[in-house]
Each structure stands twice: as structure tokens, then as C-alpha cells.
PyMOL Python script that loads the backbone (N, CA, C, O; Angstrom):
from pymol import cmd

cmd.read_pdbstr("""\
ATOM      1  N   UNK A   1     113.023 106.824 247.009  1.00  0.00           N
ATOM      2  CA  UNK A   1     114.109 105.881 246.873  1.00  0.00           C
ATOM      3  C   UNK A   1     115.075 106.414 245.815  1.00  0.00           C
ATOM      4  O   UNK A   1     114.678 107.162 244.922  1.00  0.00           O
ATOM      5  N   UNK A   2     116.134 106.088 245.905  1.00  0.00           N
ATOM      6  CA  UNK A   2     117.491 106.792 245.366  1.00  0.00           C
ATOM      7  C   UNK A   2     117.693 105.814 244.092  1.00  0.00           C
ATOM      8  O   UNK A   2     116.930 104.858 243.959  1.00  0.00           O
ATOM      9  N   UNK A   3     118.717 106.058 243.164  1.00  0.00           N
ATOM     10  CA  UNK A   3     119.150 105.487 242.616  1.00  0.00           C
ATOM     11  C   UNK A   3     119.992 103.960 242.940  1.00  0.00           C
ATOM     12  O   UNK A   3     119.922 102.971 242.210  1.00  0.00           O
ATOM     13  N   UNK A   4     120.656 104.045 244.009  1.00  0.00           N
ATOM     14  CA  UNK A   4     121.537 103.332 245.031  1.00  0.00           C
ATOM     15  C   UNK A   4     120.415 102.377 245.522  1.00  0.00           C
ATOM     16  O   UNK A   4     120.543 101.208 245.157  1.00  0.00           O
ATOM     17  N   UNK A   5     119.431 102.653 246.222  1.00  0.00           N
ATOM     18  CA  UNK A   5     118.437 101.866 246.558  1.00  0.00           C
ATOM     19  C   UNK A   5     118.128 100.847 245.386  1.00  0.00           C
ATOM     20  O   UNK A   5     118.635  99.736 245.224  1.00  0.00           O
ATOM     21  N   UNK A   6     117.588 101.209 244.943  1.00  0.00           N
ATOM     22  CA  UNK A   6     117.127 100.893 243.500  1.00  0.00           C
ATOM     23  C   UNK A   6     117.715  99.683 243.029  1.00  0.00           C
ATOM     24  O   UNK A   6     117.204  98.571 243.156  1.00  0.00           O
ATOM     25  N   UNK A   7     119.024  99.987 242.373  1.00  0.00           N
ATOM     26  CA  UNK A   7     120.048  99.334 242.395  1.00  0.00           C
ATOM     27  C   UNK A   7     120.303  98.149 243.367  1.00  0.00           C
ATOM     28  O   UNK A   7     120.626  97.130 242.758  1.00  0.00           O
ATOM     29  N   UNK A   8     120.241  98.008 244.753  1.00  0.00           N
ATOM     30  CA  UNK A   8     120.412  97.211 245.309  1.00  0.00           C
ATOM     31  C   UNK A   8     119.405  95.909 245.390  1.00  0.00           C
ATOM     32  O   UNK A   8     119.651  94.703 245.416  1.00  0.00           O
ATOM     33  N   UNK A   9     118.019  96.742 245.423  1.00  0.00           N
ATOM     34  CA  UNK A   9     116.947  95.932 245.334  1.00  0.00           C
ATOM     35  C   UNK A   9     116.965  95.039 244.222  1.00  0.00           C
ATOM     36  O   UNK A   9     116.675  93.845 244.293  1.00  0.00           O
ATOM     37  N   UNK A  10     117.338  95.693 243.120  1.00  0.00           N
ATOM     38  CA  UNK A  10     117.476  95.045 241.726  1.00  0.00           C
ATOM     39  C   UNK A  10     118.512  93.157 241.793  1.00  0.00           C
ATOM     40  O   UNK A  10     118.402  92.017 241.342  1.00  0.00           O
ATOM     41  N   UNK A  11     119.486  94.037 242.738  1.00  0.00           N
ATOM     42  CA  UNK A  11     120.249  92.974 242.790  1.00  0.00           C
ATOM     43  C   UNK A  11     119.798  91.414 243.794  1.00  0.00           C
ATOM     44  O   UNK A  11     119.886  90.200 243.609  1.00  0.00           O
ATOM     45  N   UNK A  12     119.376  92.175 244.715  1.00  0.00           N
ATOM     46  CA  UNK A  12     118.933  91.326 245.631  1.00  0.00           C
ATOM     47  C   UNK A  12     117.731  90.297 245.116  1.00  0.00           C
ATOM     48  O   UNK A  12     117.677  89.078 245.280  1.00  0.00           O
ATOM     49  N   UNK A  13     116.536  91.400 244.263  1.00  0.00           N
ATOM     50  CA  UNK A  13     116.238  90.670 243.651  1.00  0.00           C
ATOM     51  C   UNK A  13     116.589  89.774 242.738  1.00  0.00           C
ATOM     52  O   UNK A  13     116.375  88.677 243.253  1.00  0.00           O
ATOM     53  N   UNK A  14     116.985  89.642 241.730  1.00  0.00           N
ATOM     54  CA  UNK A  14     118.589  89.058 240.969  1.00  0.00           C
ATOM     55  C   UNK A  14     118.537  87.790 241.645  1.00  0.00           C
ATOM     56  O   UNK A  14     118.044  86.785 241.132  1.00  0.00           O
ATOM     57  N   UNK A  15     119.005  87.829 242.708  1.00  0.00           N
ATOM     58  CA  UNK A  15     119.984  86.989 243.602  1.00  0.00           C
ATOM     59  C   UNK A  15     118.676  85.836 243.896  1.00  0.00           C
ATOM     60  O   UNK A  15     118.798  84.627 243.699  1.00  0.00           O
ATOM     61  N   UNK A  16     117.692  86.362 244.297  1.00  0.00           N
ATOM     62  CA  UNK A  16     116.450  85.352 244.754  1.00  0.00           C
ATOM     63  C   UNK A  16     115.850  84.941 243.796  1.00  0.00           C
ATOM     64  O   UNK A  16     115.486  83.765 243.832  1.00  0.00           O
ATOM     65  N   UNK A  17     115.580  85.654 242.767  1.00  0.00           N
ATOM     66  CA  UNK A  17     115.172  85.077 241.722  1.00  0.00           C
ATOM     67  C   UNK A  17     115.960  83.687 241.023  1.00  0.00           C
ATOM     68  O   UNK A  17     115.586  82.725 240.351  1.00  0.00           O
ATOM     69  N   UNK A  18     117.085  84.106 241.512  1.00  0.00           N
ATOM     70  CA  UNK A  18     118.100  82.608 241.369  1.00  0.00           C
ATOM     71  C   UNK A  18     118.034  81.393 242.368  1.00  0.00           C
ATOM     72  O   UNK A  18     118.549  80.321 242.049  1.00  0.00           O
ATOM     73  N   UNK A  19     117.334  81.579 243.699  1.00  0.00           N
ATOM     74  CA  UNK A  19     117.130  80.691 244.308  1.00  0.00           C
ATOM     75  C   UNK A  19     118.183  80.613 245.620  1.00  0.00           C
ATOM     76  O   UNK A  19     118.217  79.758 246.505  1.00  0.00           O
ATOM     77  N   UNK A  20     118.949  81.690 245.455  1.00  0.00           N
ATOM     78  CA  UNK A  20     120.049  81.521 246.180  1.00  0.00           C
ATOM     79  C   UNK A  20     119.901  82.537 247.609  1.00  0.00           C
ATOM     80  O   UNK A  20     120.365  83.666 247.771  1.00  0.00           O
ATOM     81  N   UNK A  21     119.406  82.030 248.187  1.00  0.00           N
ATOM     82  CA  UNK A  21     118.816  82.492 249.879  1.00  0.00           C
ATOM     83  C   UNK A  21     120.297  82.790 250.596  1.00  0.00           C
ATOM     84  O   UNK A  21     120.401  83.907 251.102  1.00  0.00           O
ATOM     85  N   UNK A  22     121.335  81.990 250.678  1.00  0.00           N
ATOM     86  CA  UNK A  22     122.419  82.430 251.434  1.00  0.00           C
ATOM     87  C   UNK A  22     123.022  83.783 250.835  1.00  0.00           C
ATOM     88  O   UNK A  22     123.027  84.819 251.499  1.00  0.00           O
ATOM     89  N   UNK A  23     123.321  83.738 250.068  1.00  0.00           N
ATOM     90  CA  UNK A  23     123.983  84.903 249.199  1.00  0.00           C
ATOM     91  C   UNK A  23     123.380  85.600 249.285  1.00  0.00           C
ATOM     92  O   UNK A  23     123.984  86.599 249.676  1.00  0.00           O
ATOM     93  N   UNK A  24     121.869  85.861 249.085  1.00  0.00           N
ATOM     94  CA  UNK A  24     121.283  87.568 249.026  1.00  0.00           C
ATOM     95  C   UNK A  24     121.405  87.475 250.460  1.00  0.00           C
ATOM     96  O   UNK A  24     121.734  88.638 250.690  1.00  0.00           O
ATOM     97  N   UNK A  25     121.366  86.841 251.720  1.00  0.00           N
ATOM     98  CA  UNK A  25     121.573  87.205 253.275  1.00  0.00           C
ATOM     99  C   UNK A  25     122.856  87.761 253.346  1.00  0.00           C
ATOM    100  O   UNK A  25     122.989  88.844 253.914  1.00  0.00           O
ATOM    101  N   UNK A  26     124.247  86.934 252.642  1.00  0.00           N
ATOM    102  CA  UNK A  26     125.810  87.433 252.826  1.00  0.00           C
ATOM    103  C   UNK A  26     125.307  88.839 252.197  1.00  0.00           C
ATOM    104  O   UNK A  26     125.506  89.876 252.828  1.00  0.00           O
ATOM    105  N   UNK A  27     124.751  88.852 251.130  1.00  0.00           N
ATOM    106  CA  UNK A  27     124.736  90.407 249.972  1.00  0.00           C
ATOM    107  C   UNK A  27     124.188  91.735 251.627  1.00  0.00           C
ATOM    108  O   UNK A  27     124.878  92.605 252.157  1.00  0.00           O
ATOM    109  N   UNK A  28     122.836  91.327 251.921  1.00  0.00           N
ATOM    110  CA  UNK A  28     122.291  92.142 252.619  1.00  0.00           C
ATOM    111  C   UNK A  28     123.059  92.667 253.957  1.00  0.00           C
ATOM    112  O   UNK A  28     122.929  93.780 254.467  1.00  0.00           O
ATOM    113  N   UNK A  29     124.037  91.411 254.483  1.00  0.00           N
ATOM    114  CA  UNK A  29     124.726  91.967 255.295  1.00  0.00           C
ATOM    115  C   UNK A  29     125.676  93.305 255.714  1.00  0.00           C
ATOM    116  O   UNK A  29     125.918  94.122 256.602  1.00  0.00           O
ATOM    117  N   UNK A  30     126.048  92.812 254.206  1.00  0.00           N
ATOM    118  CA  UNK A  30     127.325  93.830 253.549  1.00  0.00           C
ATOM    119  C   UNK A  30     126.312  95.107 253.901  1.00  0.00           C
ATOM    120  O   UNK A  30     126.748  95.729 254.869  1.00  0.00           O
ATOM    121  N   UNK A  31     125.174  95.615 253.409  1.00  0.00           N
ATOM    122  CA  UNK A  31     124.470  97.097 253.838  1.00  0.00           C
ATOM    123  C   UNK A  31     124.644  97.465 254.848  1.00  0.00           C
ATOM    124  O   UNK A  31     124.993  96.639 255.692  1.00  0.00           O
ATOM    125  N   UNK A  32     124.495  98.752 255.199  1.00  0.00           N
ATOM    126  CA  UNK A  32     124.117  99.431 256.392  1.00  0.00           C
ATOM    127  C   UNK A  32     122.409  98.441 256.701  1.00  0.00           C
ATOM    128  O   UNK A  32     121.904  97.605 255.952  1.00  0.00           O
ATOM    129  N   UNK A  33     121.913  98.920 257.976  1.00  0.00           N
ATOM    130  CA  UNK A  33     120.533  98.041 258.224  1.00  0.00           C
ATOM    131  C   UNK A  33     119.715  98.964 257.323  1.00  0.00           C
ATOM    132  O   UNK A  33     119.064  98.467 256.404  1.00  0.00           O
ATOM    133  N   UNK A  34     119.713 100.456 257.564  1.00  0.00           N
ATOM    134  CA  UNK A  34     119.033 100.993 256.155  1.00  0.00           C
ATOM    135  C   UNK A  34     118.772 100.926 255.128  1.00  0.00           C
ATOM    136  O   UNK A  34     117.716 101.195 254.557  1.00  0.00           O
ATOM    137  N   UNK A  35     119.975 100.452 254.658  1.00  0.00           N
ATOM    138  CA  UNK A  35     120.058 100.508 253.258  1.00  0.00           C
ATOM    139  C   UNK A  35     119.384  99.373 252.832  1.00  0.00           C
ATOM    140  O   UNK A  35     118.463  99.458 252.019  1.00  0.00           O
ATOM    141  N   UNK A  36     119.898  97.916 253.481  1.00  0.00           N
ATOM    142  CA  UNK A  36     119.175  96.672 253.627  1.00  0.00           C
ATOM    143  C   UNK A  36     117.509  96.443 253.635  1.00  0.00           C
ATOM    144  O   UNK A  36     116.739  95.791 252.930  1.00  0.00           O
ATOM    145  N   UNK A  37     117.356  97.337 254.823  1.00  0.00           N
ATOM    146  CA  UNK A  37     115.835  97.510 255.134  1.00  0.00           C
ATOM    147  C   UNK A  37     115.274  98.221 253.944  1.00  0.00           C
ATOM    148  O   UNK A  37     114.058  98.031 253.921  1.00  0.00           O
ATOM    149  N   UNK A  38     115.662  98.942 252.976  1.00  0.00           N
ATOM    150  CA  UNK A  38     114.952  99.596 252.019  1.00  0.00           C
ATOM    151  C   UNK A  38     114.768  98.340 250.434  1.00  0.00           C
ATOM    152  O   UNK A  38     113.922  97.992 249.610  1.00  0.00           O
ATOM    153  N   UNK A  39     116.026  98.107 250.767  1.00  0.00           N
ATOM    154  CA  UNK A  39     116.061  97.147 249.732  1.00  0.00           C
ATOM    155  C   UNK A  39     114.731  95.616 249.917  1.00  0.00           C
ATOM    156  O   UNK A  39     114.017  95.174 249.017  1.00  0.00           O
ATOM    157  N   UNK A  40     114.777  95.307 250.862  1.00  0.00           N
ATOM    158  CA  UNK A  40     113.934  94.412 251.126  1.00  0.00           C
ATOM    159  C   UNK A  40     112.607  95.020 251.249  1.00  0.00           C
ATOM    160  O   UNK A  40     111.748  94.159 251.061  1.00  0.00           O
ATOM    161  N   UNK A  41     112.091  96.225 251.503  1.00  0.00           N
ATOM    162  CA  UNK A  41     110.997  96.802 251.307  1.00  0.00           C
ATOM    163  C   UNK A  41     109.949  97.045 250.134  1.00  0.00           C
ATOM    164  O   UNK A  41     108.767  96.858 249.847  1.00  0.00           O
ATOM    165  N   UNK A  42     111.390  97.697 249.534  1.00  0.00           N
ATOM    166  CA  UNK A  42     111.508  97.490 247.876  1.00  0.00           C
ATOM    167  C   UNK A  42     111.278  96.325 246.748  1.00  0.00           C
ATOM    168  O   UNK A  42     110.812  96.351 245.609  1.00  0.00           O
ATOM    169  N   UNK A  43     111.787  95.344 247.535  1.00  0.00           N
ATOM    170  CA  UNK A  43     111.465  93.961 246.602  1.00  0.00           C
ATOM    171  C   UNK A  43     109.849  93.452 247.285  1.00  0.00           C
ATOM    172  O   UNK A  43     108.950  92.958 246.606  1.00  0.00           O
ATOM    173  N   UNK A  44     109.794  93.679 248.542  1.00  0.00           N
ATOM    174  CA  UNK A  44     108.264  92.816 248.634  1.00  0.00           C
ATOM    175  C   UNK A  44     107.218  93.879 247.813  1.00  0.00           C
ATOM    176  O   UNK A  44     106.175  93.614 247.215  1.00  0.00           O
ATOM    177  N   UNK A  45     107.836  95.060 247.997  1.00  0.00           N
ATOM    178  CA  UNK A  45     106.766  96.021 247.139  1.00  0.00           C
ATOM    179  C   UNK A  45     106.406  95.119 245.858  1.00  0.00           C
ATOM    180  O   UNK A  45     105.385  94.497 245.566  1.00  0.00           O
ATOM    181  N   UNK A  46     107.855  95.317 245.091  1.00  0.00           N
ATOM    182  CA  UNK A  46     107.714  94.718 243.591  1.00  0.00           C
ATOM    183  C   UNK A  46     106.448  93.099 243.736  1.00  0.00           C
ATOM    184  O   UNK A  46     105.494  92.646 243.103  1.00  0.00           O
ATOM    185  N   UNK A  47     107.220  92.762 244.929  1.00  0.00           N
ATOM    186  CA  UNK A  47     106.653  91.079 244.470  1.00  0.00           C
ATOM    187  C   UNK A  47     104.494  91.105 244.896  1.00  0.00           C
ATOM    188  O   UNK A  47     103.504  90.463 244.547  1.00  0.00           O
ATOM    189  N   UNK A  48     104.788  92.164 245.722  1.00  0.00           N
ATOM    190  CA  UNK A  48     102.965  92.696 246.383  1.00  0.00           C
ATOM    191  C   UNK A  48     102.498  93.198 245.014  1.00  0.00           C
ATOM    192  O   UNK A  48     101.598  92.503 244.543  1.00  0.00           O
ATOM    193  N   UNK A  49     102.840  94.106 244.350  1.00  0.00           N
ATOM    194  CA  UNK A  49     102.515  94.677 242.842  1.00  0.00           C
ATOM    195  C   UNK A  49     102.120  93.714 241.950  1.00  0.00           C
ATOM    196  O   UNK A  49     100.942  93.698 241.596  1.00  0.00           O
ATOM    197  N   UNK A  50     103.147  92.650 241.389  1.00  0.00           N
ATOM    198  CA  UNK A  50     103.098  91.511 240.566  1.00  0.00           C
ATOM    199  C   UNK A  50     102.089  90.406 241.010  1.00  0.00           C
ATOM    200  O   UNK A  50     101.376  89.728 240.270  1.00  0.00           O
ATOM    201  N   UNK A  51     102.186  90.362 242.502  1.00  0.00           N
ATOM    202  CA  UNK A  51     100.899  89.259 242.667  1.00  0.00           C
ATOM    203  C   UNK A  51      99.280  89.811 242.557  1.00  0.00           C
ATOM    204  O   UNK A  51      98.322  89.080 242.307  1.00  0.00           O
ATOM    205  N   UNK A  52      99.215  91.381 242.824  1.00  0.00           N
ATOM    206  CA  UNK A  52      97.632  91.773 242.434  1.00  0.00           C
ATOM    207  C   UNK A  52      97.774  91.991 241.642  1.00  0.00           C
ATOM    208  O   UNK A  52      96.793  92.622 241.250  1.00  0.00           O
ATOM    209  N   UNK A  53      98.777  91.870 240.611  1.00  0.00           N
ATOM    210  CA  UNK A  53      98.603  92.282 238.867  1.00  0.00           C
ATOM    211  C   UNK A  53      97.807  90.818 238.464  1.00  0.00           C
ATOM    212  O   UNK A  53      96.715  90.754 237.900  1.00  0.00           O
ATOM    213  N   UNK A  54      98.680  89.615 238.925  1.00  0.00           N
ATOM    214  CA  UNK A  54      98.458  88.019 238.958  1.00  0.00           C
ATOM    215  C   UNK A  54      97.489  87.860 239.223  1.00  0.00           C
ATOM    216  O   UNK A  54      96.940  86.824 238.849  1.00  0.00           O
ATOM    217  N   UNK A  55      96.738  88.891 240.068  1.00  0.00           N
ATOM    218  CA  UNK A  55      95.360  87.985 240.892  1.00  0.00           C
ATOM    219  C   UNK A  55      93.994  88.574 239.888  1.00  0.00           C
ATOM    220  O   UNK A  55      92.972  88.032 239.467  1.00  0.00           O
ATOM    221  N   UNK A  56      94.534  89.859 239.774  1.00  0.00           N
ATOM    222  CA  UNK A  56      93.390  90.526 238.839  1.00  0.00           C
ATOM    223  C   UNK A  56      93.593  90.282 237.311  1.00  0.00           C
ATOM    224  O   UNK A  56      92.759  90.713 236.515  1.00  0.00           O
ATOM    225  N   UNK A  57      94.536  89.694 236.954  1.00  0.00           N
ATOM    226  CA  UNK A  57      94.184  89.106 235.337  1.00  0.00           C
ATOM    227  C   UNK A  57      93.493  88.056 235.647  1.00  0.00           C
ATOM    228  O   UNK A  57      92.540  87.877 234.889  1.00  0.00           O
ATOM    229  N   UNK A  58      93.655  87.043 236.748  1.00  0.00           N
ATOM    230  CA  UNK A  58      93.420  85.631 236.782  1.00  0.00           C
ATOM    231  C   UNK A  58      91.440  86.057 237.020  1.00  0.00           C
ATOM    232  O   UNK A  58      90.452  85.554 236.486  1.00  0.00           O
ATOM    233  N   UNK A  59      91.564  87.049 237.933  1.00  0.00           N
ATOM    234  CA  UNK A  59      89.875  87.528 238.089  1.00  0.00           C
ATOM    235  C   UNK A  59      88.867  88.012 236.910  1.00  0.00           C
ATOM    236  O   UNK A  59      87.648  88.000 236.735  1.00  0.00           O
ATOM    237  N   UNK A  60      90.095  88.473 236.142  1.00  0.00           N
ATOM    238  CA  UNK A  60      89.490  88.861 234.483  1.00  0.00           C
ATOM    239  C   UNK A  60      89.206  87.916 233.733  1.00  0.00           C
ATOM    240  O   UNK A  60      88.411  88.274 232.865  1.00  0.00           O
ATOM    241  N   UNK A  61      89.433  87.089 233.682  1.00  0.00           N
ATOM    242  CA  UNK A  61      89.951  85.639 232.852  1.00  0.00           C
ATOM    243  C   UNK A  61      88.655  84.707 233.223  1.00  0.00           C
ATOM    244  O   UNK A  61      88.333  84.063 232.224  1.00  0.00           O
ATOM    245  N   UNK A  62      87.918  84.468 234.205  1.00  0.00           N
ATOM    246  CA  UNK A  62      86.695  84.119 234.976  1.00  0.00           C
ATOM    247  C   UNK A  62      87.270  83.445 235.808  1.00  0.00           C
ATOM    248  O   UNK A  62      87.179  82.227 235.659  1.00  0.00           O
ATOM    249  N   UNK A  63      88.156  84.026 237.108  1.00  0.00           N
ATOM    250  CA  UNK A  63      88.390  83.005 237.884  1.00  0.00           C
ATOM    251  C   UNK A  63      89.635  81.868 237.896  1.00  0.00           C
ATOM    252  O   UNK A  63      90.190  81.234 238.794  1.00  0.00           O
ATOM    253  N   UNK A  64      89.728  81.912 236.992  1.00  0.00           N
ATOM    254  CA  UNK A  64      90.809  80.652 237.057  1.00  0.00           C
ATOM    255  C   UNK A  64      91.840  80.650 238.154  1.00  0.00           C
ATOM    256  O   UNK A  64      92.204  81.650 238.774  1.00  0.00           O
ATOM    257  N   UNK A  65      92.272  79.413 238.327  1.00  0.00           N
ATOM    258  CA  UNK A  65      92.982  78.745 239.098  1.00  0.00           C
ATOM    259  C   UNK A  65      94.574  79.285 238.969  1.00  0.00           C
ATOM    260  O   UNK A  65      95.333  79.044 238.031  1.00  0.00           O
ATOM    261  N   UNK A  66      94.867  80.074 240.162  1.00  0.00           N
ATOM    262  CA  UNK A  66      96.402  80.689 239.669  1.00  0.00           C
ATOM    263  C   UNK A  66      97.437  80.038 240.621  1.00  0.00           C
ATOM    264  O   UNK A  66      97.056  79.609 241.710  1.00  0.00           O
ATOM    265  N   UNK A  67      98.702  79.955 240.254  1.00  0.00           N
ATOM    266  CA  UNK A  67      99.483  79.424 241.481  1.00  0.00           C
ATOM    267  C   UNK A  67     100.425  80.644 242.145  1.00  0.00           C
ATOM    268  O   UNK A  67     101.315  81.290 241.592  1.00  0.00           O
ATOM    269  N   UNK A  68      99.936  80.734 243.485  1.00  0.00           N
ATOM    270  CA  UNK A  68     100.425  81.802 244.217  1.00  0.00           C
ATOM    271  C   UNK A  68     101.888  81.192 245.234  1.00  0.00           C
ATOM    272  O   UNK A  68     102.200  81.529 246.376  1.00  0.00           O
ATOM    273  N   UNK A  69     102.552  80.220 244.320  1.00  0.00           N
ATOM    274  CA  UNK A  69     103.310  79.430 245.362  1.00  0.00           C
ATOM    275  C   UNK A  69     104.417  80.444 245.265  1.00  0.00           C
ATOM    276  O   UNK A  69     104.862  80.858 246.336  1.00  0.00           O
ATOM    277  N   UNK A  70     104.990  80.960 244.016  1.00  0.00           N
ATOM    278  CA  UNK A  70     105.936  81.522 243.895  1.00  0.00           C
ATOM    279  C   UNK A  70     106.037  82.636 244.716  1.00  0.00           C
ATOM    280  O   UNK A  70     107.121  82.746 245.289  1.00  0.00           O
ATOM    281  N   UNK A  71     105.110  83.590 244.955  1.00  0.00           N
ATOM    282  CA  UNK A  71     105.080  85.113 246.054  1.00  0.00           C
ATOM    283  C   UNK A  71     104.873  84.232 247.476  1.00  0.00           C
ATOM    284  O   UNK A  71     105.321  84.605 248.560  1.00  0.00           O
ATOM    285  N   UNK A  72     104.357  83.395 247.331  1.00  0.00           N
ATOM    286  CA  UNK A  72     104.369  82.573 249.194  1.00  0.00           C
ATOM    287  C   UNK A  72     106.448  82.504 249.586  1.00  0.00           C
ATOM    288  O   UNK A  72     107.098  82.819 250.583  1.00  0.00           O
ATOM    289  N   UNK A  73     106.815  81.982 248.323  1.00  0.00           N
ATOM    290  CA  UNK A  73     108.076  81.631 248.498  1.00  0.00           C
ATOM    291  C   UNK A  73     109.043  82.996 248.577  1.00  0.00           C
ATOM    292  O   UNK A  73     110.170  82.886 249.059  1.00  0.00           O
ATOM    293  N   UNK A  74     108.610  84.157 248.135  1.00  0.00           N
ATOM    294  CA  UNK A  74     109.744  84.861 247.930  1.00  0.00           C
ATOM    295  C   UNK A  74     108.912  85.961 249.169  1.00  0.00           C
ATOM    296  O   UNK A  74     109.321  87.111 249.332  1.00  0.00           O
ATOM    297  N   UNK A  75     108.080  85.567 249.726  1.00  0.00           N
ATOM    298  CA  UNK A  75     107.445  86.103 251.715  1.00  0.00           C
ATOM    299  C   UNK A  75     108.374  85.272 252.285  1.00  0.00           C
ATOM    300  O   UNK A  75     109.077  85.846 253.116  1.00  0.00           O
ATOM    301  N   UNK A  76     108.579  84.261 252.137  1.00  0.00           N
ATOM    302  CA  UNK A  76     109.491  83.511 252.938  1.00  0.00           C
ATOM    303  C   UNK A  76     110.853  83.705 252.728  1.00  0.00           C
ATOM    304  O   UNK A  76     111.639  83.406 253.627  1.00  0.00           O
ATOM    305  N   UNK A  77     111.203  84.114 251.786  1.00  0.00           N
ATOM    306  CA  UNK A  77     112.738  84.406 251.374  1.00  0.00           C
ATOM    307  C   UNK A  77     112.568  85.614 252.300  1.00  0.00           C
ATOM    308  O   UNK A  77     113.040  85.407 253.418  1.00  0.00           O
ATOM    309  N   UNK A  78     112.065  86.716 252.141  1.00  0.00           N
ATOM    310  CA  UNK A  78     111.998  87.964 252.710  1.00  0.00           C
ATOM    311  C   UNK A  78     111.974  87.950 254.141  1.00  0.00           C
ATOM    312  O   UNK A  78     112.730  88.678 254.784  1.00  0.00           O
ATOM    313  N   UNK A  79     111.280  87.287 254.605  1.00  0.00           N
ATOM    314  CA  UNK A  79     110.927  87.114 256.084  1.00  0.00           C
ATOM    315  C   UNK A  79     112.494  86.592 256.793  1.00  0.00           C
ATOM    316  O   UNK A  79     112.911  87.019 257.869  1.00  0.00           O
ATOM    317  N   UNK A  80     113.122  85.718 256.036  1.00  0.00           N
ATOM    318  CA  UNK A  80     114.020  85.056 256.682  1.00  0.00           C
ATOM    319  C   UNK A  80     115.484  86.167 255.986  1.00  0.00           C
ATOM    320  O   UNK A  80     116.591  86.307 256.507  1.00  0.00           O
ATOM    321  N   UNK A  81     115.237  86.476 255.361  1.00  0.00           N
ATOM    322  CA  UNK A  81     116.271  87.777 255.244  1.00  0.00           C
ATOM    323  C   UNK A  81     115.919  88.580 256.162  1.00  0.00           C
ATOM    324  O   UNK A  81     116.882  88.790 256.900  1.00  0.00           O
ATOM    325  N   UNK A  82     114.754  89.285 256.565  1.00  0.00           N
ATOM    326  CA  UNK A  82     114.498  90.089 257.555  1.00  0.00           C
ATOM    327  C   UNK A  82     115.358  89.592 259.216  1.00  0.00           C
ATOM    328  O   UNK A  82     116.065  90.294 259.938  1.00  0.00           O
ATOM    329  N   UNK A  83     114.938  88.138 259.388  1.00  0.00           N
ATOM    330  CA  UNK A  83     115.059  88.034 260.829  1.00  0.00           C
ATOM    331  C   UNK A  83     116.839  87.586 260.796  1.00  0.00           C
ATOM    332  O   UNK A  83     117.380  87.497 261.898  1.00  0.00           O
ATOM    333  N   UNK A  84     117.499  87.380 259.828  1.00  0.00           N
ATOM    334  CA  UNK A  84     118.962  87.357 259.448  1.00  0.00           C
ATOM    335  C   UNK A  84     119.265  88.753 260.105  1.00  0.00           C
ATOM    336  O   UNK A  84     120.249  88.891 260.832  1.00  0.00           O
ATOM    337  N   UNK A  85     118.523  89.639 259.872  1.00  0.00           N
ATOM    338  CA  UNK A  85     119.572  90.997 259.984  1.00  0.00           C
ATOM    339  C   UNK A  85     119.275  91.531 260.863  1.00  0.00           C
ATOM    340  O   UNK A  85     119.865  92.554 261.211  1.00  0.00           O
ATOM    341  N   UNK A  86     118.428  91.108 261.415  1.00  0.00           N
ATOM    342  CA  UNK A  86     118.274  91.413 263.148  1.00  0.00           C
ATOM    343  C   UNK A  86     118.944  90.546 263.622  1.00  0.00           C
ATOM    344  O   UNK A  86     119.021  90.849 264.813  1.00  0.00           O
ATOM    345  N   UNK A  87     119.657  89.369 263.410  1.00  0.00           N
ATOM    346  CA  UNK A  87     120.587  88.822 264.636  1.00  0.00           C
ATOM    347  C   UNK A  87     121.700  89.347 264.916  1.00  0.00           C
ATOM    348  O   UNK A  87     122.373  88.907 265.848  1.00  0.00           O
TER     349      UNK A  87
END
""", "prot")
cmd.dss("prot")
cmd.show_as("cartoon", "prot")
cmd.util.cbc("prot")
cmd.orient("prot")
């Protein structure tokens, strides 16, 4: 991944992390489907990374009770950015 990539993901992430689902879809449009497709690859990476970081402290810890609502939500942000850019 490029610098440019990088960069975009950053933003996109940015953008969801704000809650704002239309805008990172207008943002993703603006890409080529490549560029798009990397970027969104890129962020579920990040968010797949952060939740087994989440799952294995919570496993260190004895178990405790973690809330996985937030990575459920940003699969669903992703998913529905995905099927946006196939229409």
C-alpha cells in the first residue's frame, strides 16, 4: 500500500469514526473502484487488528465481558460502503 492509499483510508476512517456513513460513501465515490476498494480493505484490516488486540487483552484479564458492538458497527459501515460502490 502506497502512501496515497494510506492516506485515504486514514480519512475514510476519520469520516466513520465520526458517524457519518453518507459522506465517507460521497468520499469513496469520488475514488477510482481501486483505490476505494483498497481503502476499505485497509480500514477493516485496522478495525480486524484492534478487535483481536480487544479480544486478547479482555482474555488476559480472565475473561471479562467486552463490548464488541463498536467493530459489529463499523462491519456494517463497511459492508454498506462496499455494496454503495457496486451500484
Amino acid at each position: 500500500m502506497n502512501e496515497d492509499d494510506d492516506q485515504r483510508a486514514d480519512d475514510l476512517e476519520r469520516v466513520l469514526d465520526e458517524g457519518d456513513l453518507a459522506r465517507a460513501t460521497k468520499m469513496a465515490k469520488k475514488w477510482s473502484t481501486a483505490n476505494a476498494q483498497v481503502a476499505l480493505a485497509e480500514v477493516q484490516r485496522r478495525s480486524d487488528a484492534h478487535r483481536r488486540d480487544v479480544e486478547s487483552g479482555a482474555s488476559g484479564a480472565g475473561g471479562s465481558s467486552i463490548d464488541l458492538a463498536a467493530f459489529s458497527r463499523r462491519d456494517e459501515e463497511l459492508s454498506s460502503l462496499r455494496a454503495a460502490l457496486e451500484d
